[in-house]
C-alpha positions as CSV (number, residue, x, y, z in Angstrom):
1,X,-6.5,-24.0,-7.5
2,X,-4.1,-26.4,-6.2
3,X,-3.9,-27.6,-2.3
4,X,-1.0,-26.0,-1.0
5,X,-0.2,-27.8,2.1
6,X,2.5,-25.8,3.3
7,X,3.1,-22.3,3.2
8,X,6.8,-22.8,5.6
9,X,9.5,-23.8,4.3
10,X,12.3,-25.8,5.4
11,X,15.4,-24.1,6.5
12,X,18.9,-26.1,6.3
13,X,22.4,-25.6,7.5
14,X,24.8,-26.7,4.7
15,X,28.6,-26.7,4.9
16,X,29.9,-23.6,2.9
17,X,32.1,-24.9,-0.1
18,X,35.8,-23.8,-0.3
19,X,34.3,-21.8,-3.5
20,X,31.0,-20.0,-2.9
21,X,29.4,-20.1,-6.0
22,X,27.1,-16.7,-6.5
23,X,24.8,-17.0,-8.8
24,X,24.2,-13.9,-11.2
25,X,20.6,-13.0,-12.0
26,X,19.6,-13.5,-15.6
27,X,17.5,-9.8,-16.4
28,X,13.8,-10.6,-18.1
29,X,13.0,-8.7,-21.1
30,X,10.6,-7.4,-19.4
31,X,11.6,-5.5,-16.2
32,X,14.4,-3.7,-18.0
33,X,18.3,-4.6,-17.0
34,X,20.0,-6.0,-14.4
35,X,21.7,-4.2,-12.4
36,X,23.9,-6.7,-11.3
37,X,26.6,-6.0,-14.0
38,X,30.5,-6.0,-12.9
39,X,30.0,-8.9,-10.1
40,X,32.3,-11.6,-10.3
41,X,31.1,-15.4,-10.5
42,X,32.8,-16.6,-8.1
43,X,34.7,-16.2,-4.7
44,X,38.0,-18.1,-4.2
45,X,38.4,-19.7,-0.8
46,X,42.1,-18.5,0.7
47,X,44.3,-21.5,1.6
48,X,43.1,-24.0,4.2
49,X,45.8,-22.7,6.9
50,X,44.5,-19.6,6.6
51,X,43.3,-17.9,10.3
52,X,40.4,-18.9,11.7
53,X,39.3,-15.6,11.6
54,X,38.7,-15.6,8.0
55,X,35.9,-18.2,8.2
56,X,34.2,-15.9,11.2
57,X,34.7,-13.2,8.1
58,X,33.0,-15.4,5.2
59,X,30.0,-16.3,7.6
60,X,29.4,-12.6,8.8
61,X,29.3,-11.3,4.3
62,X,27.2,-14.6,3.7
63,X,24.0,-12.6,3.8
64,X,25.6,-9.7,1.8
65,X,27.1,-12.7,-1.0
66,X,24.1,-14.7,-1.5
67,X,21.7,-10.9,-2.3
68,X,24.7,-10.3,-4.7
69,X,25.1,-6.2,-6.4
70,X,21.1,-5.8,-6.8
71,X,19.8,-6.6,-3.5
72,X,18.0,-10.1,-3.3
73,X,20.2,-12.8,-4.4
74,X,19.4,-15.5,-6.9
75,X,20.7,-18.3,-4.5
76,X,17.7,-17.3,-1.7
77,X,14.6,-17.8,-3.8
78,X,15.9,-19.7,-6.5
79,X,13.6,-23.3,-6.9
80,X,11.0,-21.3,-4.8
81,X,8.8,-20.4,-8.1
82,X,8.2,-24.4,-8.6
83,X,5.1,-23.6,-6.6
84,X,3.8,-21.5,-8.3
85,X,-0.3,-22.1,-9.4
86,X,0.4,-21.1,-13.0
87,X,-2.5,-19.3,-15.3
88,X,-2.2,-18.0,-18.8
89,X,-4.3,-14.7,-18.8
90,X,-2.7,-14.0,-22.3
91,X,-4.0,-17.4,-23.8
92,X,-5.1,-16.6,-28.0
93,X,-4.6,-12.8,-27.3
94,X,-4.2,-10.6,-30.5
95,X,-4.4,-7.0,-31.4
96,X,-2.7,-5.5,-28.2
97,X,-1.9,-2.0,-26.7
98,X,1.3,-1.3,-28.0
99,X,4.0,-1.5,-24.6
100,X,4.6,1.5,-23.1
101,X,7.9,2.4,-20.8
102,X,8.3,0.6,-17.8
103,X,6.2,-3.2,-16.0
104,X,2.9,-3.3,-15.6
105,X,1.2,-5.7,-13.3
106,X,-2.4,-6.5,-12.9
107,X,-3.0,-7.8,-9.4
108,X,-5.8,-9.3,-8.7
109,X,-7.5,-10.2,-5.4
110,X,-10.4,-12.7,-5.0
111,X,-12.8,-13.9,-2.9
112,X,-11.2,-17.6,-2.7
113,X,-11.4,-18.8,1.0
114,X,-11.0,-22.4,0.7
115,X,-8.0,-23.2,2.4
116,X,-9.7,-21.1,5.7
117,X,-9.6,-23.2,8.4
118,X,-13.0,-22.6,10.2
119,X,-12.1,-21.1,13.2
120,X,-10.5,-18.5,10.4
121,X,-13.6,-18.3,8.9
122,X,-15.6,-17.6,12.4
123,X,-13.3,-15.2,13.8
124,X,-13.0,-12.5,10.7
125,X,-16.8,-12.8,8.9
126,X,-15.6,-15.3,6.1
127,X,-18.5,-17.9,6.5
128,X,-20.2,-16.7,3.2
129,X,-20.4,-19.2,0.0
130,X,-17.1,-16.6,-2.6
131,X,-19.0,-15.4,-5.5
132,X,-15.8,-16.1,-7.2
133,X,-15.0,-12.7,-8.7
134,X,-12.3,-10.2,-8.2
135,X,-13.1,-8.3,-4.5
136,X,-9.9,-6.3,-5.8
137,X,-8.6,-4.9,-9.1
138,X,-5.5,-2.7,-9.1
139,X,-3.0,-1.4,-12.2
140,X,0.5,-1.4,-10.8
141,X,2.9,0.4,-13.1
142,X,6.7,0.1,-12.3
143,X,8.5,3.1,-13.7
144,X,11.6,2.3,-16.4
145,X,14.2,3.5,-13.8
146,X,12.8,1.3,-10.9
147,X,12.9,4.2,-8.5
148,X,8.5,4.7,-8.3
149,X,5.9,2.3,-8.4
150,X,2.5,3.4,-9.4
151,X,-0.9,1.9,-8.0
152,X,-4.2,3.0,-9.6
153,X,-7.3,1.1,-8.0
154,X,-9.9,0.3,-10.5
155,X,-13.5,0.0,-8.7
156,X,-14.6,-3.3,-9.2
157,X,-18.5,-2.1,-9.8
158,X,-16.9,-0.2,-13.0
159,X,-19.3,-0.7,-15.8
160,X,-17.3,-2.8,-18.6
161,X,-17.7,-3.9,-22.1
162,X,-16.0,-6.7,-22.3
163,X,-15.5,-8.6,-24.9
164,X,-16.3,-11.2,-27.1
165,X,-14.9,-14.3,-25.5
166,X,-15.3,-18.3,-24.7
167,X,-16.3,-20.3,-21.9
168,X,-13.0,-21.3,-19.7
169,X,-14.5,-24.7,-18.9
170,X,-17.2,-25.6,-22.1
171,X,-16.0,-23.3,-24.2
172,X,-18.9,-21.8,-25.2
173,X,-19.0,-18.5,-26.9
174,X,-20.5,-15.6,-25.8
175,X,-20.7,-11.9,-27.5
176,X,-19.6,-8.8,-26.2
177,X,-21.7,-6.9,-23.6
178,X,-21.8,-4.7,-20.9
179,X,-21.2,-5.9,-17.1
180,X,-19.3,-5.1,-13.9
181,X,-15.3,-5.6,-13.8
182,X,-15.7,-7.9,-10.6
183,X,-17.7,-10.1,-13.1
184,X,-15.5,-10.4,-15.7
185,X,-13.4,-12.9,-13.5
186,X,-16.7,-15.1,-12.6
187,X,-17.0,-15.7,-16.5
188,X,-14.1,-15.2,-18.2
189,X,-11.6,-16.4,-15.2
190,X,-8.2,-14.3,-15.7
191,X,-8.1,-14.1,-18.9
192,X,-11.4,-12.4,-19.6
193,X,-10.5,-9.7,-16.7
194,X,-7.0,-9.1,-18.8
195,X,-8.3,-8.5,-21.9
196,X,-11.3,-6.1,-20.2
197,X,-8.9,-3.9,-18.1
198,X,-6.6,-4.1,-21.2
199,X,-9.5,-2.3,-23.5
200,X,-10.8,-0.1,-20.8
201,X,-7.3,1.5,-20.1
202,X,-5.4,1.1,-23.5
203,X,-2.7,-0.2,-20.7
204,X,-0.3,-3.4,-22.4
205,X,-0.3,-5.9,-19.4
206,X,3.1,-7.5,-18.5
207,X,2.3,-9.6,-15.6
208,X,-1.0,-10.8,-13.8
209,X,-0.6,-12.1,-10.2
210,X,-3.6,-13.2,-8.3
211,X,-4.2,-13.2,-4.7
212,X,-6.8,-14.7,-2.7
213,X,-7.7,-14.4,1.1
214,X,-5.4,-16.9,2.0
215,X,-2.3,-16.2,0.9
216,X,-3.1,-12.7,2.3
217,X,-3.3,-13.4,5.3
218,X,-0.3,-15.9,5.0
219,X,1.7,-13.4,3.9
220,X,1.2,-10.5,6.3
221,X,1.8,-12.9,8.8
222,X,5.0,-13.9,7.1
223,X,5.9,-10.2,7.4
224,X,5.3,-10.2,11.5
225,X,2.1,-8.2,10.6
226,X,1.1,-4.5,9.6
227,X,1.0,-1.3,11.0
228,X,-2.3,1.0,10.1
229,X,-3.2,4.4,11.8
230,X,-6.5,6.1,11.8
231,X,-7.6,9.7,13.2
232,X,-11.0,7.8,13.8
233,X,-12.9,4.9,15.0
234,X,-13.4,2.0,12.1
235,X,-16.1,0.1,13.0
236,X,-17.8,-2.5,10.0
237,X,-20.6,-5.2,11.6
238,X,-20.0,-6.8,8.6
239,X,-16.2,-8.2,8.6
240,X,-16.3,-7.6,12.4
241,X,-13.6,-4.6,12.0
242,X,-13.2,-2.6,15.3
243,X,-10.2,-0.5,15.6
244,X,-10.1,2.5,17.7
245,X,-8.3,5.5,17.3
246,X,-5.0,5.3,17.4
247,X,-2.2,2.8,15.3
248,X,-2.7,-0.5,15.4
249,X,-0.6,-3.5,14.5
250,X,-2.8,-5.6,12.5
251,X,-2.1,-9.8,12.0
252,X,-3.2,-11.5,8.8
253,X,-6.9,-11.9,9.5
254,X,-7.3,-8.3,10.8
255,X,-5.5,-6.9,7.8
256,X,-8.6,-8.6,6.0
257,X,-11.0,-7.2,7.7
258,X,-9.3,-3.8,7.1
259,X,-9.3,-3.9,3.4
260,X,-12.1,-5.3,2.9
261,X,-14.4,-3.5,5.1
262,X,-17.0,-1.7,2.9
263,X,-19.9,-0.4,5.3
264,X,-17.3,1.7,7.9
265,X,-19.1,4.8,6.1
266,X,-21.2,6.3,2.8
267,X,-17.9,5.8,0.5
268,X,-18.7,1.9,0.2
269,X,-16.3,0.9,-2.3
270,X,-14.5,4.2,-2.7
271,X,-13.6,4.4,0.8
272,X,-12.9,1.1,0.9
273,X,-10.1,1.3,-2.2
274,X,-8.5,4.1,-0.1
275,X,-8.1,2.1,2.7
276,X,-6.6,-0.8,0.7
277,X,-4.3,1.9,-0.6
278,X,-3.2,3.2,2.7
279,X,-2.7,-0.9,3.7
280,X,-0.1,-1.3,0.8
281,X,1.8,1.6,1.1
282,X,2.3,0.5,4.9
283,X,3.0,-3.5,3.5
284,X,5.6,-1.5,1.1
285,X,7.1,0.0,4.3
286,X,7.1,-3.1,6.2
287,X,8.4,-5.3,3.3
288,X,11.6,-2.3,2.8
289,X,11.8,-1.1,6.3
290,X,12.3,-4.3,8.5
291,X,15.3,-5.6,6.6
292,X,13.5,-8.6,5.1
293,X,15.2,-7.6,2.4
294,X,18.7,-8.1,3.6
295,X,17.8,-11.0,5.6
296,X,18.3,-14.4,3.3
297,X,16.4,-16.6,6.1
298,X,12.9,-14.1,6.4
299,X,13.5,-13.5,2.8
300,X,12.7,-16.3,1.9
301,X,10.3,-17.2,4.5
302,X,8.2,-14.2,2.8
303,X,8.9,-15.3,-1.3
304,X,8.0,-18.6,-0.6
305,X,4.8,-17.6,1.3
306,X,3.9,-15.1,-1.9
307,X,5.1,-17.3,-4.4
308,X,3.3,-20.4,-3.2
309,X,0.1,-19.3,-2.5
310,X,-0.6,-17.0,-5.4
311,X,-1.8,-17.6,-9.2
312,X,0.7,-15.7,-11.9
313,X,1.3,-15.8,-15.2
314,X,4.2,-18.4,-16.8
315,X,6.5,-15.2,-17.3
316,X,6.2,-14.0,-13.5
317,X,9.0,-16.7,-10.8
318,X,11.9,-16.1,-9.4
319,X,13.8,-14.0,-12.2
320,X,11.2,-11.8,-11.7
321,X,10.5,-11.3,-8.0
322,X,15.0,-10.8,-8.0
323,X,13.7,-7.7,-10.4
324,X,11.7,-6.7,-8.2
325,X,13.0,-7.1,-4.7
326,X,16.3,-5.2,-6.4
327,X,14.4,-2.0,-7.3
328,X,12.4,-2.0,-4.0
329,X,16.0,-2.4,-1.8
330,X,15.9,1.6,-2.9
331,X,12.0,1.8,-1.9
332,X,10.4,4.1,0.7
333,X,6.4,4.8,0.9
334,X,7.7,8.1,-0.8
335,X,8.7,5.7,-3.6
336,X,5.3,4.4,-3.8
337,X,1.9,6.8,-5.3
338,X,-1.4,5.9,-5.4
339,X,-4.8,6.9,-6.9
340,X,-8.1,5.3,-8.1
341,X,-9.7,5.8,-12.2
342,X,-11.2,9.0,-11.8
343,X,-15.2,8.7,-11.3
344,X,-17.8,10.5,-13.1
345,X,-20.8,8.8,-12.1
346,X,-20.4,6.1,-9.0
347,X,-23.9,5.3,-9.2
348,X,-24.8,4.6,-13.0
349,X,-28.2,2.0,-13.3
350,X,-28.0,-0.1,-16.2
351,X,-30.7,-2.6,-16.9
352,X,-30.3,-6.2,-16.3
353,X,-26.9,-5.3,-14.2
354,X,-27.7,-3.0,-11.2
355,X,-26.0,0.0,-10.2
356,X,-22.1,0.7,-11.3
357,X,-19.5,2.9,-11.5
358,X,-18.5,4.8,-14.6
359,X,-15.5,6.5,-15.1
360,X,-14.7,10.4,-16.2
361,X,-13.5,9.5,-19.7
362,X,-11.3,12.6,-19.9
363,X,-9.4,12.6,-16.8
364,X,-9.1,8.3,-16.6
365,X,-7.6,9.0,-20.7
366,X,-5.1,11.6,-18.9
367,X,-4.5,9.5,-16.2
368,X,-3.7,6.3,-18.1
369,X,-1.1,8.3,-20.9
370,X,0.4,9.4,-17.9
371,X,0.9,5.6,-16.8
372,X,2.2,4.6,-20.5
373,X,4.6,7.6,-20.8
374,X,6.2,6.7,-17.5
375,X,5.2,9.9,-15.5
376,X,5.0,10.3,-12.0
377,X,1.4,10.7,-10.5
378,X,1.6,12.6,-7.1
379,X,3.3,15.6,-6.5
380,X,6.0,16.8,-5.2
381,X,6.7,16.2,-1.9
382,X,7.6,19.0,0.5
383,X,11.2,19.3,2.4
384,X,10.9,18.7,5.7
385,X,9.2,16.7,8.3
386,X,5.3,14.8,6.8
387,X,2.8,15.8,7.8
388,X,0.5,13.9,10.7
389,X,-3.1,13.2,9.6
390,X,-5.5,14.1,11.4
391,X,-9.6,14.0,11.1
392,X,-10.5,17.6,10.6
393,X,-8.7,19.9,8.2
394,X,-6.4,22.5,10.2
395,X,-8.4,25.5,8.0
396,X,-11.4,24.4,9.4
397,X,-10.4,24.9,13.0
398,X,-10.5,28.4,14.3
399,X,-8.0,29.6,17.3
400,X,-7.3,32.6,19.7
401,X,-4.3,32.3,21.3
402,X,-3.1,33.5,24.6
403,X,0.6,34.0,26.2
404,X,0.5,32.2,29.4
405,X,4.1,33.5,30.7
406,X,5.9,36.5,31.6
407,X,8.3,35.9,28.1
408,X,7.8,39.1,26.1
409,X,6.3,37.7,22.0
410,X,5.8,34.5,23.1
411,X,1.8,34.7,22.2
412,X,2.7,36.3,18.7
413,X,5.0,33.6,18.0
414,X,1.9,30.4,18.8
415,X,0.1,33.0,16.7
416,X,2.6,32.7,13.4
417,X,3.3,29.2,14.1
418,X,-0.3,27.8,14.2
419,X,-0.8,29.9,11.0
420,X,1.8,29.0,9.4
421,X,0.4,25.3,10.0
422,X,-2.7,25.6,8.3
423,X,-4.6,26.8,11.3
424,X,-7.3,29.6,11.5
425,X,-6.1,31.8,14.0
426,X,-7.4,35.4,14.8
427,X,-3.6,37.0,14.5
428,X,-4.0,39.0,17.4
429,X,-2.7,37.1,20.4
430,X,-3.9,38.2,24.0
431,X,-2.3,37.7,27.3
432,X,-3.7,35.0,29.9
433,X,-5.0,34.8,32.8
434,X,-1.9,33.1,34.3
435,X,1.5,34.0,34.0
436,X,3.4,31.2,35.3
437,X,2.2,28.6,33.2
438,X,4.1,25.5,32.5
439,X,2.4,23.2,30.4
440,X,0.4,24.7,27.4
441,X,-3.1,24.2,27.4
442,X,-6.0,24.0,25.3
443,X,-9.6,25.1,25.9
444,X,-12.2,23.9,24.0
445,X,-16.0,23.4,24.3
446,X,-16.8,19.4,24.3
447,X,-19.3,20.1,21.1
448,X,-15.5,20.5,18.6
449,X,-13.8,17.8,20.4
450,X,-12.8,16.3,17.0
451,X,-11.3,19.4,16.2
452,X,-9.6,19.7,19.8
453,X,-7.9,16.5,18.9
454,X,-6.7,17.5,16.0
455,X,-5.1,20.5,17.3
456,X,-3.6,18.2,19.7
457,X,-1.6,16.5,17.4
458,X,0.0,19.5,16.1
459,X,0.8,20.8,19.9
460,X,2.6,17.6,21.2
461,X,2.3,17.7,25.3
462,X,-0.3,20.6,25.8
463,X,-2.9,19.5,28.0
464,X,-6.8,19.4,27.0
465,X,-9.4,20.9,28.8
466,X,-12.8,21.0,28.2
467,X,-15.0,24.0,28.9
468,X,-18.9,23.3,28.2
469,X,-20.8,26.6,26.0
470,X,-17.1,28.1,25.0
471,X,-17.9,27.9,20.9
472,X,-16.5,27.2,18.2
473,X,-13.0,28.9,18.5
474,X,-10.6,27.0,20.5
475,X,-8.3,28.8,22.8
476,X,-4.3,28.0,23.6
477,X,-3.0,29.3,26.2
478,X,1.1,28.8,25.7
479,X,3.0,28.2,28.3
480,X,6.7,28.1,28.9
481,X,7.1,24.5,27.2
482,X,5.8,25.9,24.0
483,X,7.9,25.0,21.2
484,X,7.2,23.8,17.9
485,X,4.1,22.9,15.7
486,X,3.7,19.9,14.0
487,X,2.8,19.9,10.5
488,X,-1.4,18.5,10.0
489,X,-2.9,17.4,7.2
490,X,-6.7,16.0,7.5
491,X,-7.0,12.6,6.8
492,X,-7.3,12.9,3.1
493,X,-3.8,14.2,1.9
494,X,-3.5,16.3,-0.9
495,X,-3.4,14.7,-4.1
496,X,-1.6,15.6,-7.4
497,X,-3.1,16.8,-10.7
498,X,-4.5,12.2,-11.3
499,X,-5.6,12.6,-7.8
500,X,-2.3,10.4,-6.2
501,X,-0.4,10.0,-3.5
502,X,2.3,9.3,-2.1
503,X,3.0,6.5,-0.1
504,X,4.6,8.5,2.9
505,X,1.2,10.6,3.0
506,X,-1.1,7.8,4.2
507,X,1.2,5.8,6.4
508,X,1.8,5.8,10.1
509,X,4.4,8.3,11.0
């Protein structure tokens, strides 16, 4: 891969014209029509004794000119995609899945670490020699409309024919056989991995874009960093992840650690996949929600960071990321859904390979007609307010609750509310001790403090109390600032009938 020196670009002033020229985007093939239809080519100056004011005018719409009808303008990243480290993953490629409805793109992260400076490489765990395969594999399928963007994780331990192919270097052939996914990059570079996911999901490829630890961290950074919340402790000796509970705004290298860390828990890889999920759906949210969009200067401070640091096929530049950055103007994590290949076996021995992960061939099938026909994954999402995550499932949590004031029904109603929630409760509300409470309060025995917190989130500002050899059922006590009940989910949200989604489920609220 090519040394790329600099990952900032340089920002000029230039005189504005007497005619601003705006640039329309040219649509590719491939990622359906512009929507940019209707906008005229150009924007006659007024006289030159026209009021000053009028200049103060032009400079204040520049930003609204130069992103033109779609939403990222043509004159902000155009020449950026000259930097690009070009690949051709569809090199002597016959026979094909026929294209379905909508772009997909294969994006591919790997283990490169070269450009790490050392103290990089000391501070986030990166000192070990890359093996040079794919640390991430993930289907992306935009839908025809541009309104949902898909994301299907595919374990990288997946057990894969692939097939018969050459060398990339000697040439040499070799025959088809069996091996991991993550291994089909080692041998076969991108090309081999394109052709094997191709086979394994029946899915036509549009674009492949490739990603390595680097430009990750380059361009989180670019971003001002992401945000990531978590009911529980992460801990991983291995990439040196430590994050408490809590949110926590995460810089380039910390990012890394989080989706990479494996060894947090027994889900290994699985878990892992759901945490890098749970990171894009919030770098979708940070990308649409912090106006980078709308701003030409960080704009392109963040396409020239992507587009000069990753690998991509000759079809996928500028044109293309305009495509995109116009259907995500729209975006919203609820815009987003994501899943993994359904697994029926995540520990399958094969001889000569190890241990890998083999897929439920009926549900993966229905999973990946659902991609090429262009439906949604996750279901529908609820009116109203999300719901917070939390670590243990509201269900799972049993209450008795108390009226703490003189206000007649005031138990009863905690009662409905907490049950209407999700929570256990006994329906038959009690009164306190006190009468004259203020704050509400919770009672819990130290042994279910998990579940104590949880509750907590769905009471904002009742106060915790511990009370050792109480049991099991947690007691709450309302008092006169009782009022309403957030909605819980446990950390896991509900998923849809492909086991997605959506992106609003798994970020911070």
């Amino acid at each position: 891969m090519a040394d790329k020196r600099s990952y900032w670009p340089t920002v000029r002033t230039v005189p504005l014209p007497r005619t601003l020229e705006v640039p329309v985007p040219v649509p590719h093939r491939s990622l359906g029509p512009s929507s940019s239809r209707g906008v005229p080519p150009r924007l006659r100056s007024r006289r030159q004794d026209e009021r000053p004011r009028w200049g103060a005018r032009l400079v204040t719409g520049l930003s609204v000119l130069v992103l033109g009808a779609g939403g990222v303008g043509h004159a902000v990243v155009s020449g950026l995609d000259t930097g690009i480290d070009r690949v051709d993953p569809f090199k002597d490629m016959k026979n094909r899945p026929s294209a379905g409805v909508g772009t997909n793109l294969l994006l591919v992260g790997t283990d490169g670490r070269d450009r790490i400076t050392p103290q990089e490489k000391r501070r986030y765990r990166l000192g070990g020699a890359p093996c040079h395969c794919t640390d991430t594999v993930m289907l992306v399928h935009l839908s025809a409309d541009k309104k949902r963007a898909s994301v299907v994780s595919l374990p990288r331990d997946s057990y894969a024919e692939v097939p018969a192919h050459r060398a990339p270097d000697t040439g040499a052939p070799h025959p088809a056989r069996p091996m991991k996914l993550n291994a089909a990059y080692a041998e076969g570079g991108p090309n081999l991995t394109l052709r094997t996911v191709e086979n394994m999901t029946g899915i036509k490829i549009d674009h492949y874009l490739e990603v390595d630890f680097t430009s990750f961290m380059r361009t989180v950074d670019t971003l001002g960093g992401v945000r990531i919340c978590t009911p529980r402790p992460l801990k991983d000796a291995y990439t040196g992840l430590d994050l408490a509970a809590g949110p926590h705004d995460l810089n380039g290298g910390q990012a890394l650690q989080y989706v990479r860390s494996r060894h947090i828990d027994g889900a290994a890889d699985l878990g892992r996949m759901q945490r890098q999920q749970k990171f894009l759906a919030a770098l979708i949210e940070r990308a649409t929600g912090s106006g980078v969009l709308l701003n030409p200067v960080r704009l392109r401070d963040v396409v020239s960071t992507v587009l000069g640091s990753v690998r991509a096929d000759e079809g996928f530049g500028a044109e293309q990321m305009l495509e995109l950055g116009r259907a995500m103007q729209g975006f919203s994590p609820s815009s987003s859904e994501f899943t993994s290949v359904p697994v029926g076996n995540p520990s399958h021995p094969v001889k000569g390979i190890g241990s890998t992960v083999t897929w439920d061939p009926a549900k993966s099938r229905k999973l990946f007609r659902a991609l090429r026909e262009d439906e949604p994954l996750a279901p529908a999402r609820p009116v109203g307010p999300r719901a917070l995550p939390v670590d243990v499932d509201p269900k799972l949590i049993r209450i008795q609750v108390y009226n703490g004031t003189p206000r007649d029904g005031l138990g009863q109603k905690a009662d409905d509310a907490l049950r209407a929630t999700g929570f256990d409760t006994t329906r038959a509300p009690l009164n306190g001790d006190a009468h004259d409470l203020e704050q509400t309060l919770v009672t819990y025995d130290p042994r279910w403090d998990r579940s104590a917190k949880s509750l907590a989130v769905a009471l904002p500002g009742a106060r915790l109390h511990p009370v050792k050899g109480q049991g099991p059922t947690i007691r709450v006590t309302a008092g006169t600032d009782f009022g309403e009940v957030r909605r819980v989910r446990a950390e896991d949200p509900e998923s849809g009938p492909y086991g997605a989604v959506s992106g609003d489920q798994v970020v911070c609220p």
